[in-house]
C-alpha positions, 0 to 999 in steps of 0.5 A: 883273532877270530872274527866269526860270530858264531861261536864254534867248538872243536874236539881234539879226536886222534887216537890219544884223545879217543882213547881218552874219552873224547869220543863221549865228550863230543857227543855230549857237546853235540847232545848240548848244541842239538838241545838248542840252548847254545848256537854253536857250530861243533867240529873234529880235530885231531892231536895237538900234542898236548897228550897229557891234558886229554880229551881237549876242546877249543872254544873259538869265539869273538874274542879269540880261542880258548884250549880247554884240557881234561874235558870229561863229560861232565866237566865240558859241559859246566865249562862250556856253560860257564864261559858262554855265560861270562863270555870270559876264560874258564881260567882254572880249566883253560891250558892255552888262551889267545888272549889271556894267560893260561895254564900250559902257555909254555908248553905251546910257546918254546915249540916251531910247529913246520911239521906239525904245523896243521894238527888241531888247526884242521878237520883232517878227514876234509881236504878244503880245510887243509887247502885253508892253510897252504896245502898243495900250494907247493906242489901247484907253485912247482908246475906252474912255474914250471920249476925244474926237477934239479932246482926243487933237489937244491931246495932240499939240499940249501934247505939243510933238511936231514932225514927225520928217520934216524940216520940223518941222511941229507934229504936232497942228497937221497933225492938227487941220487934217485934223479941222476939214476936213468931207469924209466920207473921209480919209486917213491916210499913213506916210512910209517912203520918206525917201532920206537916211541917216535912212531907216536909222531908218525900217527899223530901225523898222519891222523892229523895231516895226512895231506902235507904227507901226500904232498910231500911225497908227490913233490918228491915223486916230481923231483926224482921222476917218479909215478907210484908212491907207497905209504908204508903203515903198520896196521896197528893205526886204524885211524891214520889209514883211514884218514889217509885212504879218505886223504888220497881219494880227495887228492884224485878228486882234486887232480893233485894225483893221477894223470897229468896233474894239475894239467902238467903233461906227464905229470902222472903219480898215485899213492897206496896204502900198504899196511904193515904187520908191525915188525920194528926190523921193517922200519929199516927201509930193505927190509921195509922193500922185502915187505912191501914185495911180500916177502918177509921183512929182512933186511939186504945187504948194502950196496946196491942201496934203493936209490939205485936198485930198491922196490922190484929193484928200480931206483927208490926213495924212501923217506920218513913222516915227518921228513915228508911232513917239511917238504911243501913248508920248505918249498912254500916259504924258501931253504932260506926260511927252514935253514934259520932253525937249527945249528950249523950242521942240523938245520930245522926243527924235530918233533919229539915223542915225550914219555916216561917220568914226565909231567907233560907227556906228548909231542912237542915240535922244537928247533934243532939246537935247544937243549935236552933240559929246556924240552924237560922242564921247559916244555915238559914241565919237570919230573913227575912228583918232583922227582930228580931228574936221572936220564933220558933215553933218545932215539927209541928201543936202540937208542942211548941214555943221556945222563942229568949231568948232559941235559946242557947238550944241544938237540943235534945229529953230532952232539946227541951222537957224540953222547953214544945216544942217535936222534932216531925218528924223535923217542925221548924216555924221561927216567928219574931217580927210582929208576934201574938203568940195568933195568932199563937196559934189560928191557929195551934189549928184550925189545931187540932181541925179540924183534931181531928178524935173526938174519944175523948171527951177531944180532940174533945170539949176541943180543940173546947172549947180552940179555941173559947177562942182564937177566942174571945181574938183576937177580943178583947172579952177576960176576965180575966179568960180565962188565968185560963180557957185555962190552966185548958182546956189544962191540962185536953186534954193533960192527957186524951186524947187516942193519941198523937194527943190529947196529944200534941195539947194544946202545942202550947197554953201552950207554948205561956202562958208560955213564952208570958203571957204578949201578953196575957195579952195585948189583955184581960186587954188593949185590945192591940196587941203588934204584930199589928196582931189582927185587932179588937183591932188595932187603926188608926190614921193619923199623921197630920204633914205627911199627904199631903190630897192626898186622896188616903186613903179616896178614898179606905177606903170601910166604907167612915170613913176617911174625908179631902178635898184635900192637907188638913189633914184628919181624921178617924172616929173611930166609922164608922172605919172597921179597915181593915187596907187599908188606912195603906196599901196605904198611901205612905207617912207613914201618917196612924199610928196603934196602 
């Protein structure tokens, strides 16, 4: 409960609540307390998650703490003058309450925050208030308990901790390869430039905590004798840099970086910023290296791997955000305390980037182990217009689709991979039942396709060669060996190709022909889209018993196919039709059918 008198009023300002007018609503709570009517003390935050009920206010007073969502301008103020004059919740506008029921309770309740354990808690552009709530106490426990480098590694390792990035790599196990290695300079890199809707997690991070990132790298550049670490951003995240450049100067100030840190001799590590260009083969960390070194951003054959010879070929370690994000949790409450979280073999929690046909789009922070339907429905409230539920997407643009009839597996590395889906770095595309999984194949393989740095030949045509099949399918064009010819293509990208990128591109097509067959199979032999998506293989039709001959369609259809004189019914010439679906659009009386 919080005990001050002084009511204070905080607004949610990361990228997704300024994008939503937050920046207006916090100058009108500062017009409204620079007025003098309410003494209130008006603070900044960023992202709490809860992305979908942007801008958001917290009401911090005697009682306790009140989350207020959908805070236009006009609405804070009548909200803000309501609950100070009642002292009471503004129930109907009020998402989350510490002392009352809310609206988007549940949203808050079946989340672990680790990760994200100080975003919206802490003004992150001020170091005191991030020191408020544990940050650097790891660090500082570390050497002044004068902790060895291999017992911090064993911590990660009993900790369980896997890399969040995407392949799962047991974090310790990545650290205490750079620590055995005897080179004098090594180095350590945050990943910040993942390309799928996972990197949302990354700038929520970042904007919101950059400090847990900065001391969770210096606790690797500790463990495995490092003394320079790069933050490798793309520029595309103007606030997350600079909220980690103020993050970093303070970090100096305070002696948590430089020499001899925190009076520990030979303790010496800075961190930089390099900004990226935002290509997505540069989330794959050598091509990541061949970037920071000024190089173009390819990706090099493994073995030697960057524990052993990375940046300027020393020993590196290369972690993502929210990889970095654990670290000083985990060292601060014990492995012990992390490992209680999860299943046997994916331990602790995962941040997951909701989006698509979801009701409650954001990030949510959950515990490995709960199923692909509790974060749906529970967290993210359903299907948006109660639609049904078709599939999910997991693990970004290479990612795989998940099926309805699987929304029962686990959140875990084995069983999201035994779905032919990867975890990735925590992208969750929610599709519903107007949804063309060929469609989507289509579009997340242009993405790929198009992001290729084209070092492979099997990546660089393959992936061209599948797309063009795709292409021709949804215009009606497939045939019969297509089917063969997509997964003949896809077997030969995914064992040939150098990186990851290459690697895991075929996923959301192999995926689709392994739980949507039919779909494919509807656009090849019938030459039909169960989804009504595809347009070229649509058919309009006008229902003569609904039909009024208001004109309306005839007026707007841009190929003059629709013929009728007023109050009479009309009809659509199916050899002049363009198929672009505005008579569908425009009828209001649901006289135009598709098929």
């Amino acid at each position: 409960m919080v005990t001050n008198i002084k009511p204070k009023i905080i607004v949610g300002l990361g990228s997704c609540g300024i994008a939503a007018g937050a920046t207006k609503t916090y100058n009108k709570l500062l017009a409204l307390s620079q007025s003098g009517k309410y003494d209130f003390e008006l603070a900044k935050t960023s992202c709490i998650g809860m992305c979908y009920k942007e801008p958001l206010v917290e009401v911090q007073d005697k009682s306790g703490s009140v989350i207020y969502g959908d805070m236009t301008e006009d609405k804070v103020i009548a909200v803000i003058e309501e609950h100070f004059a009642t002292d009471k919740i503004v129930a109907n506008m009020a998402v989350h309450s510490s002392y009352s029921e809310a609206s988007e309770d549940t949203y808050f309740n079946g989340q672990v925050k680790i990760a994200l354990r100080n975003c919206g808690y802490i003004d992150p552009e001020f170091i005191e208030e991030a020191e408020k709530r544990d940050a650097y106490k790891a660090i500082r426990h570390i050497l002044e308990s004068d902790m060895k480098q291999m017992d911090v590694i064993q911590t990660m390792l009993d900790s369980g901790l896997r890399g969040r990035g995407g392949g799962g790599f047991p974090t310790g196990m990545k650290w205490k390869f750079a620590f055995q290695n005897e080179n004098k300079q090594k180095y350590i890199i945050c990943n910040a430039d993942e390309g799928d809707p996972g990197a949302f997690m990354d700038r929520s991070l970042l904007e919101g905590d950059p400090h847990a990132v900065l001391e969770g790298m210096i606790i690797g550049g500790y463990a495995i004798g490092a003394s320079e670490g790069i933050i490798y951003c793309r520029a595309e995240y103007p606030l997350a840099i600079k909220r980690l450049n103020i993050a970093i100067k303070q970090a100096h100030d305070k002696g948590y970086l430089g020499s001899n840190i925190m009076g520990k001799e030979n303790f010496n590590f800075n961190i930089s910023v390099k900004e990226g260009a935002g290509a997505f083969v540069c989330g794959e960390e050598t091509a990541l290296i061949a970037s920071i070194e000024g190089q173009r951003g390819m990706p090099r054959k493994r073995p030697p791997f960057p524990a052993v010879s990375g940046l300027w070929k020393k020993p590196t370690n290369i972690n993502n955000v929210e990889t970095w994000g654990n670290v000083p949790w985990i060292i601060n409450h014990g492995a012990a305390a992390y490992a209680a979280y999860g299943t046997a073999k994916s331990k602790g929690t995962k941040v997951f980037a909701l989006t698509g046909k979801i009701k409650h789009g954001g990030l949510v922070e959950v515990p490995m182990g709960i199923t692909i339907n509790d974060i749906i429905y529970k967290l993210g409230g359903g299907i948006q217009n109660d639609k049904k539920f078709k599939a999910v997407q997991l693990g970004g643009p290479s990612g795989g689709c998940i099926p309805a009839e699987l929304g029962h597996t686990i959140v875990d590395y084995d069983s999201v991979n035994a779905t032919g889906a990867i975890m990735g770095s925590g992208g969750m595309v929610v599709m519903d039942e107007t949804t063309c999984m060929i469609d989507l194949a289509k579009f997340f393989l242009h993405f790929t396709q198009d992001e290729s740095c084209g070092k492979c030949t099997f990546c660089r045509i393959g992936t061209k060669r599948m797309l063009e099949i795709l292409v021709r399918i949804t215009e009606g064009k497939g045939e019969p060996a297509d089917i063969e010819k997509l997964e003949t293509l896809a077997d030969q990208i995914k064992n040939n190709s150098l990186c990851g990128l290459g690697q895991t591109a075929p996923n959301p097509v192999l995926t689709t022909l392994r739980y949507f067959r039919h779909e494919y199979e509807a656009h090849i032999f019938d030459k039909k889209c169960p989804a009504k998506v595809c347009k070229p293989l649509l058919t309009y039709t006008i229902d003569p018993e609904k039909c009024t001959g208001c004109t309306v369609c005839a007026k707007k259809c841009p190929s003059s196919a629709i013929e009728g004189d007023r109050k009479t019914v009309h009809a659509i010439h199916q050899d002049i039709c363009i198929k672009c679906g505005e008579c569908f659009n425009v009828c209001k009386f649901d006289a135009v059918l598709v098929e």
